[in-house]
C-alpha positions in Angstrom: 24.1 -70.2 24.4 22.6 -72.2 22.0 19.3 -71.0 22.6 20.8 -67.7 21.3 22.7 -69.0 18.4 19.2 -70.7 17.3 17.1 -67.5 18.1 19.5 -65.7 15.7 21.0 -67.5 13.3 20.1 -65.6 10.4 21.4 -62.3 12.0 24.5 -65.0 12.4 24.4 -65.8 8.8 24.4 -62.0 7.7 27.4 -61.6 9.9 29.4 -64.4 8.7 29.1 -64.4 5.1 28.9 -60.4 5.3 32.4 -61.2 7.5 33.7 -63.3 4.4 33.1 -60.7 2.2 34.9 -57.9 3.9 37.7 -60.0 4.5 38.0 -60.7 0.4 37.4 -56.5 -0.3 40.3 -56.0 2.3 42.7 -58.9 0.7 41.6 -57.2 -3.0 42.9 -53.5 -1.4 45.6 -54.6 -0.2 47.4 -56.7 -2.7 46.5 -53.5 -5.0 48.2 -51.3 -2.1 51.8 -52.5 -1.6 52.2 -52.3 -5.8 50.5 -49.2 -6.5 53.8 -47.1 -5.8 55.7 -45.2 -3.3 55.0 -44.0 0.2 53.1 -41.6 0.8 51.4 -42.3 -2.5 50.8 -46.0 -2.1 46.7 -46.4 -2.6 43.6 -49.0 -3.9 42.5 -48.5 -7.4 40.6 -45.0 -7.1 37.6 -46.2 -9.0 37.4 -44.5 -12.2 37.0 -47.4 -14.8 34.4 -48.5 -17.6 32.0 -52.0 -17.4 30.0 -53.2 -20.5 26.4 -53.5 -18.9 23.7 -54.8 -21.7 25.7 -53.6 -24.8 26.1 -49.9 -23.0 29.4 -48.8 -21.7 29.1 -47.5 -18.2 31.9 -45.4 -16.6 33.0 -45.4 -13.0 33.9 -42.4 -11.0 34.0 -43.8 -7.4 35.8 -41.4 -6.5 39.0 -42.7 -4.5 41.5 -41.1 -2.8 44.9 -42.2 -1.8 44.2 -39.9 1.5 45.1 -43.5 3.9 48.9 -43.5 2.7 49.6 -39.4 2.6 47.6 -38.5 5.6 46.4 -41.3 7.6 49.9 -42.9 8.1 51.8 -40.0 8.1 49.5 -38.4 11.4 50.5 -41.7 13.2 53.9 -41.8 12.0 54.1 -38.0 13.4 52.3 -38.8 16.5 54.1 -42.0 17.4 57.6 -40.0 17.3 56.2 -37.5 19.9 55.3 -35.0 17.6 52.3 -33.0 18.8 49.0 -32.4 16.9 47.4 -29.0 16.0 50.7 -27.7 16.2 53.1 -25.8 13.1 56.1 -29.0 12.9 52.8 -32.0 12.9 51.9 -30.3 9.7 55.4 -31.3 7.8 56.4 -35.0 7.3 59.5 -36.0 5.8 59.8 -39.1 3.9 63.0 -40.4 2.1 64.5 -36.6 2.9 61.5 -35.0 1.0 58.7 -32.7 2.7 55.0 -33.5 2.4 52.1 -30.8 3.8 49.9 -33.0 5.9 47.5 -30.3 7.7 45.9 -32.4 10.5 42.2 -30.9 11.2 40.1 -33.6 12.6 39.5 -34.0 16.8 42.2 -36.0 18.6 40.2 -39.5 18.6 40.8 -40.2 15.0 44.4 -39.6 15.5 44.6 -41.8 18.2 43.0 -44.8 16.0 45.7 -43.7 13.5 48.1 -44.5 15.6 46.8 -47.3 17.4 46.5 -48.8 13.9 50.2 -48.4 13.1 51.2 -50.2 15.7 49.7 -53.4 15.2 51.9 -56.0 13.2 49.7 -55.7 10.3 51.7 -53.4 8.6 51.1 -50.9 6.2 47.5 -52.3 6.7 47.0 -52.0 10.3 44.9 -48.1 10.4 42.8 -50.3 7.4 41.9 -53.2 9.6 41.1 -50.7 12.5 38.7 -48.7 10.0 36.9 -51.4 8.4 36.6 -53.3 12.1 34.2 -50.5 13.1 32.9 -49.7 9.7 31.7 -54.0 10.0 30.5 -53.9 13.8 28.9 -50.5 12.8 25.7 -53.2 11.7 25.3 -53.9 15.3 23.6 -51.0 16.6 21.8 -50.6 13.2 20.3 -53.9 14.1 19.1 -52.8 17.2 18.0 -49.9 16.1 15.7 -51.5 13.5 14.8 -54.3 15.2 13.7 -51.8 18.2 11.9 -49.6 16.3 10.2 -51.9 14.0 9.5 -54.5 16.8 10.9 -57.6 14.4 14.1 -58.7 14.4 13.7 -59.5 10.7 13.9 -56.0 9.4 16.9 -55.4 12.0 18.5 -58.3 10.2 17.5 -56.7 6.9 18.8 -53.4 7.5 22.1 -54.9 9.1 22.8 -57.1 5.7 21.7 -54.1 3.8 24.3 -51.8 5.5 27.3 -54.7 5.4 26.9 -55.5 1.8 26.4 -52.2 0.5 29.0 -51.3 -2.2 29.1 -47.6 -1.2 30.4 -48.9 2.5 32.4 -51.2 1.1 34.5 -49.6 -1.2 34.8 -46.3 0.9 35.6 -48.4 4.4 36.6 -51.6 3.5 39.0 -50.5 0.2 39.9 -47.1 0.2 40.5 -47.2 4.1 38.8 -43.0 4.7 37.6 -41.7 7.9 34.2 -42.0 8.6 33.8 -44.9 9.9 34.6 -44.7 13.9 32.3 -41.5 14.1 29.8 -43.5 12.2 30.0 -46.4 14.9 29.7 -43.9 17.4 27.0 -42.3 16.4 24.7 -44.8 15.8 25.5 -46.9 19.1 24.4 -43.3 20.7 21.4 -44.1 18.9 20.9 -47.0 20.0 21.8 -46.3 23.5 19.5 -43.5 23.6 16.6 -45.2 22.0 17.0 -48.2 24.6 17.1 -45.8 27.4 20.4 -45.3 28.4 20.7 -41.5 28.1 23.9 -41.0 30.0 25.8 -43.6 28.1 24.2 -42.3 24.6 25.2 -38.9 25.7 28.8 -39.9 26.0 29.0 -41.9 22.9 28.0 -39.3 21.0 30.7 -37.3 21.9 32.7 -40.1 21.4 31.7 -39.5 18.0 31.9 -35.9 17.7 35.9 -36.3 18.6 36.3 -38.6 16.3 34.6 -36.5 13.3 33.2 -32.9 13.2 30.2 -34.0 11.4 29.0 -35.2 14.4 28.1 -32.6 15.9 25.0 -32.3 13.8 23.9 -35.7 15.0 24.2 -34.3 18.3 21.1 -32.4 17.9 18.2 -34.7 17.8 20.1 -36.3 21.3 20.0 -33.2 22.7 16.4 -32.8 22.1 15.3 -35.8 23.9 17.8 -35.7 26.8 15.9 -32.3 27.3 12.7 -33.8 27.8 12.0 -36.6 31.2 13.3 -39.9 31.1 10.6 -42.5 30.2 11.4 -44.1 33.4 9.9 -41.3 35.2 7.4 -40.7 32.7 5.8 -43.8 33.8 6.5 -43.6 37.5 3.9 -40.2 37.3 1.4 -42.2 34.5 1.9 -41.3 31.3 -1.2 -38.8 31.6 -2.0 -35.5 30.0 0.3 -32.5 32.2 -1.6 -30.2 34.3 -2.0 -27.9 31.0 -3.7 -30.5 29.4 -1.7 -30.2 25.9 0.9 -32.5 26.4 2.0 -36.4 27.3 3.6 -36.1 30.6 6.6 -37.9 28.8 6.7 -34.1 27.3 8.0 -32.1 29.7 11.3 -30.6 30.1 14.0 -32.2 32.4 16.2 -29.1 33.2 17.8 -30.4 36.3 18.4 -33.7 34.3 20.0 -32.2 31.0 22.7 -30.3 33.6 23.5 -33.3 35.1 24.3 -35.4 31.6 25.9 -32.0 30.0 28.0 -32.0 33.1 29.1 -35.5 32.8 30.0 -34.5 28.9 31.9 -31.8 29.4 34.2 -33.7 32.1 34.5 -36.6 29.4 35.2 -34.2 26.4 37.6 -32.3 28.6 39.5 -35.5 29.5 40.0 -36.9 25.9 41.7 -33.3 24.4 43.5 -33.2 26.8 46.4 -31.4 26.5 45.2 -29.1 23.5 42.4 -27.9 25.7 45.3 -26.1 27.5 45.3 -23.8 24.2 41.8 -24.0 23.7 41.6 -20.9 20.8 44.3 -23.1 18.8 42.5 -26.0 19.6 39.3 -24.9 18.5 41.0 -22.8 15.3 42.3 -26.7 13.9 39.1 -28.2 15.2 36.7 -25.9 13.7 38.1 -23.5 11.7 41.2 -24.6 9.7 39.6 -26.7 6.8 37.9 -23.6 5.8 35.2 -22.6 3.5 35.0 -23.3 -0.5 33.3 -20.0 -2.4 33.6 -20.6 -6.1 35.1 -18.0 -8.0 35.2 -19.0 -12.0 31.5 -20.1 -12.3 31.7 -21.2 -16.3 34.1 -24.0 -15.5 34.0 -26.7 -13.5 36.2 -26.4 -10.0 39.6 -29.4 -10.2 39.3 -32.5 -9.3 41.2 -32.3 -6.2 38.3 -29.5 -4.3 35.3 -30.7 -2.1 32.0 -30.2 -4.5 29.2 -27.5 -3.6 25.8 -27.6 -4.8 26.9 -24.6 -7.0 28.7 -27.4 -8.9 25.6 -29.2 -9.8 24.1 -25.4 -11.2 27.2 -25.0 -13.5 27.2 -28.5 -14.8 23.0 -27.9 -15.7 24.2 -24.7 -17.4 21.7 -22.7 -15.0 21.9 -18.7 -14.9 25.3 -17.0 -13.6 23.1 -15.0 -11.1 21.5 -18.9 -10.0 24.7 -20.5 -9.6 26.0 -17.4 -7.5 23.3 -17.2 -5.2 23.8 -21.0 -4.9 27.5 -20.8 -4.2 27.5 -17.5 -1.7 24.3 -18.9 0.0 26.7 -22.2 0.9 29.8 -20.2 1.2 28.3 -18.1 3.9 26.4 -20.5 5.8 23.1 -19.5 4.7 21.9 -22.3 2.9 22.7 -24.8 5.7 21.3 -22.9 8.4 17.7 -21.9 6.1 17.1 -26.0 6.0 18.9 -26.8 9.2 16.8 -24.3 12.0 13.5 -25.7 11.1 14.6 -29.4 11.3 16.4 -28.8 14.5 13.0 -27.0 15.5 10.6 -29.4 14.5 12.8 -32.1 16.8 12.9 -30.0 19.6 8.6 -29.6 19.1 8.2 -32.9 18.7 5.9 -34.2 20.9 7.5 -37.3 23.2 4.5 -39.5 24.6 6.2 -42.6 26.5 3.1 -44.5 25.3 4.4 -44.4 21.9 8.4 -43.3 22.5 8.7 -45.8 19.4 7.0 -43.6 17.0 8.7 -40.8 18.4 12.1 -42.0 17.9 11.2 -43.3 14.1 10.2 -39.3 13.6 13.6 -38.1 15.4 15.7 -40.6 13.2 13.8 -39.3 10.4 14.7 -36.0 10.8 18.2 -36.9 11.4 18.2 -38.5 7.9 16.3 -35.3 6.6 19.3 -32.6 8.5 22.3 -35.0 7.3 20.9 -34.8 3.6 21.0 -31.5 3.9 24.0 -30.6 5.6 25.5 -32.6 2.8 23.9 -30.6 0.0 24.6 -27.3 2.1 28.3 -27.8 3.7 30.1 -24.6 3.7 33.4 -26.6 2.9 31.4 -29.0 0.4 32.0 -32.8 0.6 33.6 -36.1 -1.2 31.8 -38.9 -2.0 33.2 -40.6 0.7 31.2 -38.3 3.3 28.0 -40.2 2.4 28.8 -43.1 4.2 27.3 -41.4 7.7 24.1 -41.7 5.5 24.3 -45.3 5.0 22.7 -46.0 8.5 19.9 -44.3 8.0 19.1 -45.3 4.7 19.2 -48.8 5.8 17.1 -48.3 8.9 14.4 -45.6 7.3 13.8 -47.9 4.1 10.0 -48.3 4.1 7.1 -46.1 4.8 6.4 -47.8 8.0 10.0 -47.0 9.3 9.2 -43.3 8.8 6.0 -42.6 10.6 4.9 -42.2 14.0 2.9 -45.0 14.2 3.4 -47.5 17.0 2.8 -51.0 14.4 4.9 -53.6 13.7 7.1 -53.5 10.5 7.2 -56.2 8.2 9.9 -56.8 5.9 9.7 -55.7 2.3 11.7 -55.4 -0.9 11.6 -51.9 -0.3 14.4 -52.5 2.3 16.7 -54.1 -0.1 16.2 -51.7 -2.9 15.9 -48.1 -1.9 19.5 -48.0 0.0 21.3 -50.2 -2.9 19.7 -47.4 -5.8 20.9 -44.7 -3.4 24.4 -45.7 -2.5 24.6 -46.3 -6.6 23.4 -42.7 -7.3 26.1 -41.7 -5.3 28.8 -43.7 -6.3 29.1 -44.4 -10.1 27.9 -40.8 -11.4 30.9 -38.6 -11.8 31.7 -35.9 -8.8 30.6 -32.5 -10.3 26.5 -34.2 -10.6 25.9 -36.7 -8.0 24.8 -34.1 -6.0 21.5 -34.0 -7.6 20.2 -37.6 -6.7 21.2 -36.3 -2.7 18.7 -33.5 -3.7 16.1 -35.6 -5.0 16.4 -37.7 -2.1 15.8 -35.0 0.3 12.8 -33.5 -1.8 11.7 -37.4 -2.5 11.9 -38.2 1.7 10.1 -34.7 2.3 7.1 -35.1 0.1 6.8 -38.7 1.8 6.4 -37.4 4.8 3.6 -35.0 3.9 1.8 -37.7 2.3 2.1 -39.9 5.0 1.1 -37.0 7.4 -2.0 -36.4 4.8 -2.7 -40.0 4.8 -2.8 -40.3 8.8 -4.8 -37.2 9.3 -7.7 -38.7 6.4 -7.2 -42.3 8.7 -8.0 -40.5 11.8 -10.7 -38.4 10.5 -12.2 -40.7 8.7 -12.3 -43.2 12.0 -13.7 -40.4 14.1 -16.7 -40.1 11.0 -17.2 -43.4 11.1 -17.4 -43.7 15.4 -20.1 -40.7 14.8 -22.2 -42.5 12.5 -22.2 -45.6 14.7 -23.0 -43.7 17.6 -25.8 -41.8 15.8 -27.3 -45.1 14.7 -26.8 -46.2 17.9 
């Protein structure tokens, strides 16, 4: 044990003093809580505010919402009293005689946190603590993920401190109490699972996720394309060789038989946990899937309330961009278009991409790469649109896909850099102080800024390897 705590003791550190600092953020949201007014309006300060930086006057527009008190507590309170989700009466709470609408369209999971959390003694903060305890342990599997990939634990304890003390996690998990984290958590321990070889257990954690947040079911995709292909087990059982058709790493090939197996196991689990909405599966599915709805602009010359998700169509009428611009914007998202011209090709390129067990390192930095690359764009491209808050499922793989070398396919060790440190802190602040209608951009620019990397660094590796295969043929000539 003490081994351990000496072979880790600045991962130790990071948790601890990151540990100290949560527990502050949550004491500074909740003394703001329990004065801010009534139930179901009771909330943390919502971030809009001004700070003097250098003689300039900054404004905030965080973007808080008071959704913990209205919604959050009111699903448990509903649930707790036998009250059955997805139904007509869980949709109508009464408080002090007067009716609030609280539509419930999330998968069961998160209700059952809701209502685990409102049963602790803790009290009105007990959902809170539950939140920000998996939003906090959320840095364990992005430590393993890093430290996996890179092969040194010092960048996993980079991109773990990175993640804890990021304000954009902090104020969305830690103060305002909103959803994301537990699907988060989930997600990236699939990662982690999967990447460490435990397919079956990734596979279900993952769904884990998915129940807990629809969002999730994107994340689902670069899983699915390596559960398709063998286990690296197997792979090396055979030798990793070239397959009979001589194009691909034996790690390569498909795993039918395999796949059926795990999506059996999955369906059982996902079965179990609705259980007993699955026993009306089209109303099911309708709250699931289909009851938050869409968001098609219709005034385009003014900017949509404050209360709406934002579209990229937003960020066209805020640049003053033609009507017919802004249009083809908004109907493209409205009608799925736009998500689905960005999304194919990503989901293709990880289903082509090559898995050789010799490297499955490099592959999995290029799958988490494109993960990054899809989420970006299923922000900017969400039929419904988003809230700041959504961004925190990118948080992970900011922190993780930070440098150059965390990006490419090849198998080298990573070294720390400030690169680490910097990039996810400037992105989490181009999220969170620009006002609403424009942040939208900067996720833009990162997706365009990611995507040009990646061509350069393909460029770069194709001049590397050419180059070296010049230089052998010189050698040899002189030889």
């Amino acid at each position: 044990m003490l081994m351990v705590i000496i072979d880790h003791w600045v991962l130790l550190s990071v948790f601890v003093s990151a540990a100290v600092v949560w527990v502050v953020v949550f004491g500074m949201a909740a003394a703001v809580f329990v004065n801010d007014g009534p139930e179901p309006f009771r909330a943390a300060w919502n971030g809009v505010g001004e700070i003097n930086l250098f003689g300039f006057t900054l404004p905030l527009r965080f973007e808080g919402w008071a959704d913990y008190d209205y919604y959050y507590v009111s699903w448990a309170d509903q649930f707790l009293v036998g009250i059955m989700p997805y139904s007509h009466a869980f949709e109508y709470h009464f408080v002090d005689a007067v009716e609030y609408h609280i539509p419930y369209f999330f998968p069961p999971c998160f209700l059952y946190v809701c209502a685990l959390g409102r049963i602790l003694p803790l009290q009105p903060f007990g959902i809170g603590l539950v939140l920000s305890l998996f939003g906090y342990f959320t840095a364990l599997p992005i430590y393993g993920i890093a430290e996996n990939l890179s092969g040194n634990k010092h960048v996993g304890e980079i991109s773990a401190a990175v993640y804890l003390f990021n304000p954009l996690v902090l104020y969305y998990t830690t103060y305002e109490w909103l959803n994301p984290a537990p699907f988060v958590f989930f997600a990236m321990l699939s990662f982690y699972l999967a990447i460490t070889g435990h397919r079956v257990a990734a596979a279900l954690a993952m769904v884990t996720s998915a129940l807990f947040k629809q969002t999730a079911f994107f994340l689902g995709i670069p899983l699915i394309a390596y559960l398709l292909k063998v286990p690296p087990q197997t792979a090396h059982q055979v030798g990793d060789t070239v397959s009979e058709d001589q194009k691909r790493p034996a790690g390569d090939r498909l795993d039918l038989r395999g796949f059926v197996r795990i999506a059996a196991v999955v369906i059982l689990y996902a079965g179990a946990l609705s259980m007993p909405y699955l026993f009306d599966p089209v109303n099911y599915v309708y709250y699931v899937f289909q009851r938050v709805g869409a968001t098609l602009l219709t005034d385009l010359t003014h900017l949509p309330p404050a209360t709406n998700p934002i579209t990229l169509a937003v960020v066209f009428i805020v640049l003053g961009a033609p009507e017919w611009l802004t249009q083809s914007v908004n109907l493209a998202t409205y009608y799925t278009v736009g998500l689905l011209v960005g999304l194919l090709p990503i989901m293709a390129l990880m289903l082509l991409e090559v898995k050789d067990d010799r490297n499955i390192k490099g592959y999995w930095r290029k799958l988490l790469f494109l993960s990054l690359m899809m989420m970006l764009w299923v922000h900017l491209f969400s039929p419904r649109g988003i809230y700041k808050y959504y961004t925190v499922a990118l948080l992970p793989f900011f922190s993780v896909l930070s440098t150059s070398a965390m990006c490419s396919k090849e198998s080298t060790e990573v070294h720390p850099s400030l690169w680490m440190v910097l990039i996810p802190f400037i992105l989490s602040l181009l999220i969170l102080i620009p006002d609403r209608n424009v942040y939208l951009i900067f996720l833009l620019i990162a997706f365009v800024a990611y995507a040009l990397h990646s061509q350069f660094s393909l460029v770069n590796s194709v001049f590397r390897t050419g180059g070296g295969l010049i230089r052998k043929r010189v050698r040899n000539l002189h030889s």
